[in-house]
N, CA, C and O atoms as a GROMACS GRO file, in nm:
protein
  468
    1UNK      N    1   1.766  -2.051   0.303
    1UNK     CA    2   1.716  -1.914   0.297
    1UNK      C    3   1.664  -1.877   0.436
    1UNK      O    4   1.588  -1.952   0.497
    2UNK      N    5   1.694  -1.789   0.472
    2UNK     CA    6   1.647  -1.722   0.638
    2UNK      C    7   1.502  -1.706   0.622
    2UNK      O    8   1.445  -1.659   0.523
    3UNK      N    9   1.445  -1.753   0.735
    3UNK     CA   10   1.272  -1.770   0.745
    3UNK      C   11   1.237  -1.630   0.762
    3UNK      O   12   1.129  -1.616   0.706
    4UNK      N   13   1.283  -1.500   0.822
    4UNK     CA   14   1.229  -1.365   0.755
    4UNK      C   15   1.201  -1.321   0.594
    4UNK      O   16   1.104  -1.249   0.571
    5UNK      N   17   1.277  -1.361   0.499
    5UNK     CA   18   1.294  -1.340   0.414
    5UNK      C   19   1.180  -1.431   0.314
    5UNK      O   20   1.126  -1.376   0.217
    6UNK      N   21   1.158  -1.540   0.342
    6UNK     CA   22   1.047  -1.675   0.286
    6UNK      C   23   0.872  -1.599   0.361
    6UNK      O   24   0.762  -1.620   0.309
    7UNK      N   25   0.892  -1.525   0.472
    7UNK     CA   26   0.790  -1.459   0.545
    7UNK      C   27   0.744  -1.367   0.510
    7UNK      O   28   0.641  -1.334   0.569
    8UNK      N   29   0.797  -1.268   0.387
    8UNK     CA   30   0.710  -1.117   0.375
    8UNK      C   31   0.621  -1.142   0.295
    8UNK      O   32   0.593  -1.236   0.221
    9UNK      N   33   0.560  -1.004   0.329
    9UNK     CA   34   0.415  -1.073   0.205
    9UNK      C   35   0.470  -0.999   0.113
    9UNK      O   36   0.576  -0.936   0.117
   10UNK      N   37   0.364  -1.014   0.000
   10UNK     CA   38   0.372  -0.910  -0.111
   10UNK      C   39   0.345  -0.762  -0.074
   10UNK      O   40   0.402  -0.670  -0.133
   11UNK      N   41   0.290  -0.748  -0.012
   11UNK     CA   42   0.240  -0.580   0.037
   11UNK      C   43   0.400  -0.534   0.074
   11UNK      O   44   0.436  -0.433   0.014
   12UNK      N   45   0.488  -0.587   0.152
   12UNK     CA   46   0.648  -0.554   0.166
   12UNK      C   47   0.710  -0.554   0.080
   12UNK      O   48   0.801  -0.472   0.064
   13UNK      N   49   0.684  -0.634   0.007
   13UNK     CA   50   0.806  -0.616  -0.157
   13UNK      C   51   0.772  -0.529  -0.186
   13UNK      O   52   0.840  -0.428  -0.171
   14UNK      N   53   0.610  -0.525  -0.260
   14UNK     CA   54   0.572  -0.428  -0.351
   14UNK      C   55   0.571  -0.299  -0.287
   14UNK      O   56   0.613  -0.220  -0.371
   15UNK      N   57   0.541  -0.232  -0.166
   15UNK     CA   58   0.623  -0.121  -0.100
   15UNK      C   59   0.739  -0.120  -0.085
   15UNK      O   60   0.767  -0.008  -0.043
   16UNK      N   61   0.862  -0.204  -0.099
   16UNK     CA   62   0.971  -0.173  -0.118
   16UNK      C   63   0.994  -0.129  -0.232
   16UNK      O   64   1.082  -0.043  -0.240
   17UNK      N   65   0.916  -0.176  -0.369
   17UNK     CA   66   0.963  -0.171  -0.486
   17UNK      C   67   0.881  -0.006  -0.566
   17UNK      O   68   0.916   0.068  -0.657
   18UNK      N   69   0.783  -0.009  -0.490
   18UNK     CA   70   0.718   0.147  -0.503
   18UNK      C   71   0.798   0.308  -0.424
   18UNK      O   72   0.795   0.427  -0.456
   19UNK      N   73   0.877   0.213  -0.287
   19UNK     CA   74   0.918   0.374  -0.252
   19UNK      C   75   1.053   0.371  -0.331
   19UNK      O   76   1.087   0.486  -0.358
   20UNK      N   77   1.153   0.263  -0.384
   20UNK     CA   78   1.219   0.262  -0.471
   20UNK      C   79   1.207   0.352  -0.586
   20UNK      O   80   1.273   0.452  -0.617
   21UNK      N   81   1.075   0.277  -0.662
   21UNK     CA   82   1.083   0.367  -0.762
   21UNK      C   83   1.046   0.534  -0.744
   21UNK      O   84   1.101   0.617  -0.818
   22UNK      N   85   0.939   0.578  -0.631
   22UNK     CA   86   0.937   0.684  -0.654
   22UNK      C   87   1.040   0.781  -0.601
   22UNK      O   88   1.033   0.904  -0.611
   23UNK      N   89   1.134   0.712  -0.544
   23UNK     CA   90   1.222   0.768  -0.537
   23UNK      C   91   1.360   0.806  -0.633
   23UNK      O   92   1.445   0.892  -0.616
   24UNK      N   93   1.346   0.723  -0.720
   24UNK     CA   94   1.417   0.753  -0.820
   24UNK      C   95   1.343   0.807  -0.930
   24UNK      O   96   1.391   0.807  -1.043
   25UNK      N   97   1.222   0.855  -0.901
   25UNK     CA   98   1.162   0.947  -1.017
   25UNK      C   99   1.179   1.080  -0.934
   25UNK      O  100   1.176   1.182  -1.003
   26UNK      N  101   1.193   1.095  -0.826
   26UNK     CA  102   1.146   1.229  -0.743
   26UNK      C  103   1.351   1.255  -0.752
   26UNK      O  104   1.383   1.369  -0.785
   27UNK      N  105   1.465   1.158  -0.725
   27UNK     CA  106   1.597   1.238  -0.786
   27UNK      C  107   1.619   1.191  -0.903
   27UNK      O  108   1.728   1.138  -0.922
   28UNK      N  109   1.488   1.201  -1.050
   28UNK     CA  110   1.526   1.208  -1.121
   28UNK      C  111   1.658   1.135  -1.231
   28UNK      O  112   1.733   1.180  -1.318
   29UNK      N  113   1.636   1.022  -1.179
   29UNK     CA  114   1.763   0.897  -1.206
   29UNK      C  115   1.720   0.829  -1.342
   29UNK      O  116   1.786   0.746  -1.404
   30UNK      N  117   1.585   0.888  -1.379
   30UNK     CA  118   1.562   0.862  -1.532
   30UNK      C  119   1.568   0.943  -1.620
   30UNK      O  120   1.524   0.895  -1.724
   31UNK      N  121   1.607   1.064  -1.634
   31UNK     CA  122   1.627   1.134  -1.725
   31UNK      C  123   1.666   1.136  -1.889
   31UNK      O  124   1.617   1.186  -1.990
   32UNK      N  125   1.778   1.055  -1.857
   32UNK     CA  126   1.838   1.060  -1.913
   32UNK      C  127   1.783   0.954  -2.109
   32UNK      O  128   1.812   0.973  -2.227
   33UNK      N  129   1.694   0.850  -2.032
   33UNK     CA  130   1.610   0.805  -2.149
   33UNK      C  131   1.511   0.806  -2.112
   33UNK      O  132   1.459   0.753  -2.014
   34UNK      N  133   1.456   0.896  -2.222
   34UNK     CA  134   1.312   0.891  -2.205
   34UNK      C  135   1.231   0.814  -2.196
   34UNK      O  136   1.138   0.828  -2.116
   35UNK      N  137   1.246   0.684  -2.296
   35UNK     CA  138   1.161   0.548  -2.290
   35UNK      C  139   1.112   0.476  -2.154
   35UNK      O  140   1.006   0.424  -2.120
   36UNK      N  141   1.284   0.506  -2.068
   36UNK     CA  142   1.292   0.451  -1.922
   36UNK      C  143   1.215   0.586  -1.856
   36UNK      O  144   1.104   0.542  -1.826
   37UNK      N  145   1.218   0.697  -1.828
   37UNK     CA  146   1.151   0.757  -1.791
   37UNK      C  147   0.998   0.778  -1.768
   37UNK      O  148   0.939   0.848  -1.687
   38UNK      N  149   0.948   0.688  -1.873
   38UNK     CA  150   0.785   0.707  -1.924
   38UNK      C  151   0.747   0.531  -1.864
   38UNK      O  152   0.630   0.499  -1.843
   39UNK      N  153   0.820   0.467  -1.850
   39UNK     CA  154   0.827   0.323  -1.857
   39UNK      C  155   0.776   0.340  -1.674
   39UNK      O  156   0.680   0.296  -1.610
   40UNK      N  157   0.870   0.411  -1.646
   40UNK     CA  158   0.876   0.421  -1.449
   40UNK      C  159   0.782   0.513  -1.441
   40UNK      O  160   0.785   0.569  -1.331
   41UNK      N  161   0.709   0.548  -1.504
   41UNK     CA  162   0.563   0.668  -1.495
   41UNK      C  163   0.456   0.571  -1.486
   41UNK      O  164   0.352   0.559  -1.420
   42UNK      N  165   0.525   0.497  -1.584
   42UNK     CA  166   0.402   0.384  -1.602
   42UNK      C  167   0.384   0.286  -1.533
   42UNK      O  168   0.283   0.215  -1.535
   43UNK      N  169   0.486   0.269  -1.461
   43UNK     CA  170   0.478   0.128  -1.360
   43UNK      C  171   0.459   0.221  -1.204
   43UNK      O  172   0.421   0.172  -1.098
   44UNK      N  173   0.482   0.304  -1.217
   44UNK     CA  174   0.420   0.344  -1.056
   44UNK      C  175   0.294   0.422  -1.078
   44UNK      O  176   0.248   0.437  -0.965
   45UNK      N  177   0.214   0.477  -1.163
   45UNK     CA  178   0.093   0.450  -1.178
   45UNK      C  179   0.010   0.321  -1.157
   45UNK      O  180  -0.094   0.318  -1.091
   46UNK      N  181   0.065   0.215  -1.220
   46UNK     CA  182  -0.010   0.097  -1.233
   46UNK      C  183   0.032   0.092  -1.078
   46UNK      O  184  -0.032   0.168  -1.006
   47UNK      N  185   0.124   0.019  -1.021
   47UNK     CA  186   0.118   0.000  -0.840
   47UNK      C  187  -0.022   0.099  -0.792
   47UNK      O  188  -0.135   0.052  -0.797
   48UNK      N  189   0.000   0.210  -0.757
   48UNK     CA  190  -0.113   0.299  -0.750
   48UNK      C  191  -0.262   0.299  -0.747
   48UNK      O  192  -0.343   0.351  -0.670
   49UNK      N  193  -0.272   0.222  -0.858
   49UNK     CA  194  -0.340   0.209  -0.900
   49UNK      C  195  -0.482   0.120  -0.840
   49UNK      O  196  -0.440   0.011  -0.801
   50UNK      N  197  -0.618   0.128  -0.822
   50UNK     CA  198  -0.678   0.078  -0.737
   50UNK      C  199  -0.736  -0.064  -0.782
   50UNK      O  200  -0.803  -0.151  -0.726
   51UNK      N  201  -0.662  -0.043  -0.943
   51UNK     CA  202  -0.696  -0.199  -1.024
   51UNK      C  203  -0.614  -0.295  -0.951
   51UNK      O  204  -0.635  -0.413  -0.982
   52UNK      N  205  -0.527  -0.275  -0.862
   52UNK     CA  206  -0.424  -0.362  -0.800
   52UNK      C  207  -0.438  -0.378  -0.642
   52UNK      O  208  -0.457  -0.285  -0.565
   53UNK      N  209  -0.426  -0.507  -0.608
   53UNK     CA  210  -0.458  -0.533  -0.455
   53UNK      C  211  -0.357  -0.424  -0.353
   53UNK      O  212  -0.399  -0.372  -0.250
   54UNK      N  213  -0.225  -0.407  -0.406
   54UNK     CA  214  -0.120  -0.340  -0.364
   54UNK      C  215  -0.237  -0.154  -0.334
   54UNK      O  216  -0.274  -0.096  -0.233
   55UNK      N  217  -0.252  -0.128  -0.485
   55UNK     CA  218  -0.311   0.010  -0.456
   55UNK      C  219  -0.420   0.024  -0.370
   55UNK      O  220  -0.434   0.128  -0.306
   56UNK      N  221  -0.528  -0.106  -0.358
   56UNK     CA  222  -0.632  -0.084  -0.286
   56UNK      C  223  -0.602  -0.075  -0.100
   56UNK      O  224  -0.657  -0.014  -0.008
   57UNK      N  225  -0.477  -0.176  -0.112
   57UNK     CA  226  -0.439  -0.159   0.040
   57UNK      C  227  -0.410  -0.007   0.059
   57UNK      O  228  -0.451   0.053   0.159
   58UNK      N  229  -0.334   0.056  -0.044
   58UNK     CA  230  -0.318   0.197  -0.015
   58UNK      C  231  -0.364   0.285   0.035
   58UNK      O  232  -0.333   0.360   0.127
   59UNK      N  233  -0.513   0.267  -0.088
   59UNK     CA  234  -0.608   0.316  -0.025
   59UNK      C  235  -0.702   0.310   0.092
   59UNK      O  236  -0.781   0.396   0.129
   60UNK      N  237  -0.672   0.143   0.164
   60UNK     CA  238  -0.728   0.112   0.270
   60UNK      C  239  -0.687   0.170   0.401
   60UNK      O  240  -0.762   0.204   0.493
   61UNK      N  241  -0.562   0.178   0.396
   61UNK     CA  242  -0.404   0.248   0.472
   61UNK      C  243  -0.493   0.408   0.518
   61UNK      O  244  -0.540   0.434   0.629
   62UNK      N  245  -0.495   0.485   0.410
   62UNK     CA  246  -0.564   0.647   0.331
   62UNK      C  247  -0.690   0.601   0.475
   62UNK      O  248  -0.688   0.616   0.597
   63UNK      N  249  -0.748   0.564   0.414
   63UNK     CA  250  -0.942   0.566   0.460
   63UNK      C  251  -0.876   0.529   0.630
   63UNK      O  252  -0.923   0.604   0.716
   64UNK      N  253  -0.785   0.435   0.675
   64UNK     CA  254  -0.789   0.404   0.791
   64UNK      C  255  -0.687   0.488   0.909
   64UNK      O  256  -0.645   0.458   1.021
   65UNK      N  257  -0.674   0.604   0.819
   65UNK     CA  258  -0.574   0.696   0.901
   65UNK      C  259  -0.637   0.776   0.980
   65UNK      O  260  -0.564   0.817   1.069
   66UNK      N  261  -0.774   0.826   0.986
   66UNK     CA  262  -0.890   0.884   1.073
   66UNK      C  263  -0.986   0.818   1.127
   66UNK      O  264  -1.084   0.868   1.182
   67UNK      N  265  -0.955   0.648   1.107
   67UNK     CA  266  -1.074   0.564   1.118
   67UNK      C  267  -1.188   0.492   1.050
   67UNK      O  268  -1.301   0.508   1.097
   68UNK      N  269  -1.178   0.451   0.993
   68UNK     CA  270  -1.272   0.375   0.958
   68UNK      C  271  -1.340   0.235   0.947
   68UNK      O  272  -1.258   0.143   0.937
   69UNK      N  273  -1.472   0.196   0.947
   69UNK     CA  274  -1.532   0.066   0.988
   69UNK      C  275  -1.486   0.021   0.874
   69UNK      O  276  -1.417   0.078   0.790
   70UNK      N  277  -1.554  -0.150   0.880
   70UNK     CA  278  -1.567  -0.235   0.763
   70UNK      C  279  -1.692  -0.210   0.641
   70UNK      O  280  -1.688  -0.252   0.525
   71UNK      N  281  -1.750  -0.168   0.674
   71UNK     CA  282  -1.854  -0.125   0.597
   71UNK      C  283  -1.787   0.025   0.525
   71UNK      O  284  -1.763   0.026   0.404
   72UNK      N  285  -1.773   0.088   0.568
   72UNK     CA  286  -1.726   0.198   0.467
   72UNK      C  287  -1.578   0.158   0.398
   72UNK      O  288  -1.534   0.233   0.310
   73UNK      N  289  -1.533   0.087   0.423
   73UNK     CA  290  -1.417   0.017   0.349
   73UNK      C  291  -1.391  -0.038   0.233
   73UNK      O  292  -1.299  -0.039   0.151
   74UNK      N  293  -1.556  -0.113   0.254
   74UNK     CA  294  -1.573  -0.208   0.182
   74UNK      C  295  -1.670  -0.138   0.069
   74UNK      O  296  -1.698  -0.190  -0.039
   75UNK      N  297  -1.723   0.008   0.122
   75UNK     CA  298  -1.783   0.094  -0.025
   75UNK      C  299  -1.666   0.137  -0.065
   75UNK      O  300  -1.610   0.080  -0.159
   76UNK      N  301  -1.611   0.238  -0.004
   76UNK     CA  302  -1.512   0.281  -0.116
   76UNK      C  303  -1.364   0.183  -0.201
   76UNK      O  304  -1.289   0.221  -0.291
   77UNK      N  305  -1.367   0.068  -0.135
   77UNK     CA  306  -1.267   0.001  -0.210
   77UNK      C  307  -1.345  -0.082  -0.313
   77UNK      O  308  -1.296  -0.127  -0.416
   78UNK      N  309  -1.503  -0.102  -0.263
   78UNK     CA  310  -1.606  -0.153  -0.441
   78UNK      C  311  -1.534  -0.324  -0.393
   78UNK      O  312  -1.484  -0.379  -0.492
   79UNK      N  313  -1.527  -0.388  -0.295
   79UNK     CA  314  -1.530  -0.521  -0.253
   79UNK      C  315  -1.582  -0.596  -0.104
   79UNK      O  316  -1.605  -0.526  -0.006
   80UNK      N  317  -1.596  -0.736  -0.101
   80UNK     CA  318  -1.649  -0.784  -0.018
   80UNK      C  319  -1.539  -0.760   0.118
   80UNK      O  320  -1.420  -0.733   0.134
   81UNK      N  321  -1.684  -0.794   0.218
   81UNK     CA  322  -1.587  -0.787   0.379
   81UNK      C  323  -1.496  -0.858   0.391
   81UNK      O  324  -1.410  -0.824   0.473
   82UNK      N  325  -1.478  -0.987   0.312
   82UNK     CA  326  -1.399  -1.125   0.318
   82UNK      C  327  -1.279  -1.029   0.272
   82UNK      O  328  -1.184  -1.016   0.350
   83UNK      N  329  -1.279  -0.970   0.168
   83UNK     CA  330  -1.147  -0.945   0.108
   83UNK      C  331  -1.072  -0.806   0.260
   83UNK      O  332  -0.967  -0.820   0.322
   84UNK      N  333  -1.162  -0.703   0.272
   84UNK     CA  334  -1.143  -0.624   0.361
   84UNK      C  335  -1.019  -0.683   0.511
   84UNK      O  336  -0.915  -0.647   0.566
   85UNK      N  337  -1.143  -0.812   0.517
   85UNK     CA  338  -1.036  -0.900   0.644
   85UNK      C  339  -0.915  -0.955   0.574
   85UNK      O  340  -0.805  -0.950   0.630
   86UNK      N  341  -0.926  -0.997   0.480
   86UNK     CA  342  -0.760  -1.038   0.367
   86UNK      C  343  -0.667  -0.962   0.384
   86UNK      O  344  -0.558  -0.999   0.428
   87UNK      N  345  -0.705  -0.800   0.339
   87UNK     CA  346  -0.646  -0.722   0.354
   87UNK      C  347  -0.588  -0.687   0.475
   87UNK      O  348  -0.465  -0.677   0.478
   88UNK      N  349  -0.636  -0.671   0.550
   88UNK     CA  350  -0.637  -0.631   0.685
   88UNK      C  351  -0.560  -0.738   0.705
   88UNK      O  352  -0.451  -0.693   0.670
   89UNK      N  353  -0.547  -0.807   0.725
   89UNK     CA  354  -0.408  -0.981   0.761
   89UNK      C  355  -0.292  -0.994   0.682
   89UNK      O  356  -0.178  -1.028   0.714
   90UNK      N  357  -0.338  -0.960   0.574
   90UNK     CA  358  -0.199  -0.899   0.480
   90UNK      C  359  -0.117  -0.775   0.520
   90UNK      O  360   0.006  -0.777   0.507
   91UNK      N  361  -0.194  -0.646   0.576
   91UNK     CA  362  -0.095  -0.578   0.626
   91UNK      C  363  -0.076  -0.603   0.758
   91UNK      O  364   0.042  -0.618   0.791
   92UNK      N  365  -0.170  -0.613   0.856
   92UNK     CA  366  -0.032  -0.716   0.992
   92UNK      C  367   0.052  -0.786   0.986
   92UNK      O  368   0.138  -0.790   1.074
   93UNK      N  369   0.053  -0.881   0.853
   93UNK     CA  370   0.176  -0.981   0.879
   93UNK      C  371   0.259  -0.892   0.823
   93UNK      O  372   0.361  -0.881   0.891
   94UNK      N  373   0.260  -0.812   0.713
   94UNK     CA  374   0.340  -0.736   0.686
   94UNK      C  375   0.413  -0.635   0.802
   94UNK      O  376   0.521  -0.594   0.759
   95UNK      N  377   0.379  -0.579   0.957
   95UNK     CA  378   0.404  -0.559   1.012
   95UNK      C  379   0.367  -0.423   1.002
   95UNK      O  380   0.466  -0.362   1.042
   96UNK      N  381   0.249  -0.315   0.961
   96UNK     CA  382   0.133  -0.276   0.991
   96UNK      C  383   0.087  -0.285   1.096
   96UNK      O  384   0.030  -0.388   1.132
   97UNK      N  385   0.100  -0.172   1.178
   97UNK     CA  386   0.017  -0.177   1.347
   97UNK      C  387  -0.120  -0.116   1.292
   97UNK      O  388  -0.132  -0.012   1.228
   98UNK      N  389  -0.225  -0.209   1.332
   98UNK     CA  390  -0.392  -0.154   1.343
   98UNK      C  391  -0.443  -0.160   1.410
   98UNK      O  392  -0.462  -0.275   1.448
   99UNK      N  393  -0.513  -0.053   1.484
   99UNK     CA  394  -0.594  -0.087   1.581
   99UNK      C  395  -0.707  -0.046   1.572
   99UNK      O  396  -0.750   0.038   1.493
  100UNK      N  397  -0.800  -0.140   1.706
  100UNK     CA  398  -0.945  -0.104   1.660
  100UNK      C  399  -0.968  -0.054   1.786
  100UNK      O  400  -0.912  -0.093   1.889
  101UNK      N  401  -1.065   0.045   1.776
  101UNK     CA  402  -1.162   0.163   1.817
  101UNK      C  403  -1.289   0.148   1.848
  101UNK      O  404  -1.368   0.211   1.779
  102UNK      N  405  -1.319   0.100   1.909
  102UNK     CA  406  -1.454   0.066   1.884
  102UNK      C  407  -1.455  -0.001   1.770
  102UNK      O  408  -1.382  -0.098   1.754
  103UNK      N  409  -1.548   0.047   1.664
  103UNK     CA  410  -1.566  -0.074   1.518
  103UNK      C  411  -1.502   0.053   1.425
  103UNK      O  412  -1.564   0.104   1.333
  104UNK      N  413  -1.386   0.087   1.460
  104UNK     CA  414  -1.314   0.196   1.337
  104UNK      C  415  -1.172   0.121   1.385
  104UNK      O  416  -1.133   0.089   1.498
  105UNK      N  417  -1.107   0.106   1.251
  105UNK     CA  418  -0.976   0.067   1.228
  105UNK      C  419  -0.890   0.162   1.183
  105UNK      O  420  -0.912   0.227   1.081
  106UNK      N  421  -0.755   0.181   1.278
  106UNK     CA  422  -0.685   0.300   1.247
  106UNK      C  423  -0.547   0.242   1.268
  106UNK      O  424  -0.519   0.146   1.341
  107UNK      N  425  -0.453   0.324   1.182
  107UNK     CA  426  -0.280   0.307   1.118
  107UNK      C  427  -0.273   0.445   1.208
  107UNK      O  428  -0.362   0.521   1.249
  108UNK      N  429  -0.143   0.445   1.220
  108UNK     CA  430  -0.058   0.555   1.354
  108UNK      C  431  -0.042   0.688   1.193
  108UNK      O  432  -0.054   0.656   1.075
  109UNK      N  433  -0.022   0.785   1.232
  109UNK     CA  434  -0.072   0.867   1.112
  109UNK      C  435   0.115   0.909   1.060
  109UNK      O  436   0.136   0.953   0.947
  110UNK      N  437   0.240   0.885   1.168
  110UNK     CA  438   0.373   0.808   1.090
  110UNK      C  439   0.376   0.774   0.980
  110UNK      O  440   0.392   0.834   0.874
  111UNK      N  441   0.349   0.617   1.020
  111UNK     CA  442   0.321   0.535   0.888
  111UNK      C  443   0.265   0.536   0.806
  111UNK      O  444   0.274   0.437   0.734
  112UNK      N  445   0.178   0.638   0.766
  112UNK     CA  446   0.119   0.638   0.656
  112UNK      C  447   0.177   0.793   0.583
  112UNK      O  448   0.156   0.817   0.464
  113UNK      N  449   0.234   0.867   0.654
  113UNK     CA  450   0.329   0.957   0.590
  113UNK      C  451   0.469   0.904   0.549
  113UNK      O  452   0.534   0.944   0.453
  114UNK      N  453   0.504   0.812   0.632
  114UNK     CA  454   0.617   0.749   0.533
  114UNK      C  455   0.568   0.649   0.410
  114UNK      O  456   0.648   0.596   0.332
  115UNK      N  457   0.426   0.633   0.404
  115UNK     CA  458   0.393   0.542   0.278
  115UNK      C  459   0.366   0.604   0.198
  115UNK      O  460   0.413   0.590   0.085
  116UNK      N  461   0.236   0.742   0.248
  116UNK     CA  462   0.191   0.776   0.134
  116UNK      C  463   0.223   0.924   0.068
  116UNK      O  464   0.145   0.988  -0.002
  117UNK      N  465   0.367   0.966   0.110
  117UNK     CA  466   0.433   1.091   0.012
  117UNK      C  467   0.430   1.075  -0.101
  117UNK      O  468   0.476   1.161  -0.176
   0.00000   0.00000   0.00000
């Protein structure tokens, strides 16, 4: 197996597998059964969702597009600094450019319009 492929994190799948799906809810490629239709409502809610490490990066992504420290990060995502730095290492290896600012961490405001339409 090619060592790129053994290398992504989960934050790359599971954004592959989120702009997937919302893209096939936005051309409408479920229509046709409803069950499947409500099923893909329901699973890209849950991604979304801030019960999930995936959604909280989202939201970390969100908060770090104007800047923000570790301390306000770590209120509005409701977890420790330890996890904040997790996060934060999970999306660099994922290949996530962040940079720091003084003590504010910021995403190029691109990338986060191609994540978060």
């Amino acid at each position: 197996m090619p060592t790129n492929v053994r290398n992504r994190s989960d934050f790359t799948e599971t954004l592959a597998v989120h702009a997937a799906l919302k893209l096939a809810i936005k051309n409408k490629l479920f229509t046709k059964d409803d069950r499947v239709r409500k099923s893909a409502d329901k699973l890209l809610a849950a991604l979304e969702s801030e019960r999930t490490t995936y959604g909280r990066q989202l939201k970390m992504l969100a908060l770090m597009k104007n800047g923000a420290g570790i301390e306000a990060m770590r209120r509005k995502l409701r977890c420790s600094r330890r996890t904040i730095f997790r996060y934060l290492n999970h999306l660099e290896s994922a290949g996530v450019e962040i940079s720091l600012e003084g003590t504010q961490y910021k995403v190029s405001g691109a990338l986060l319009q191609s994540l978060l339409k």
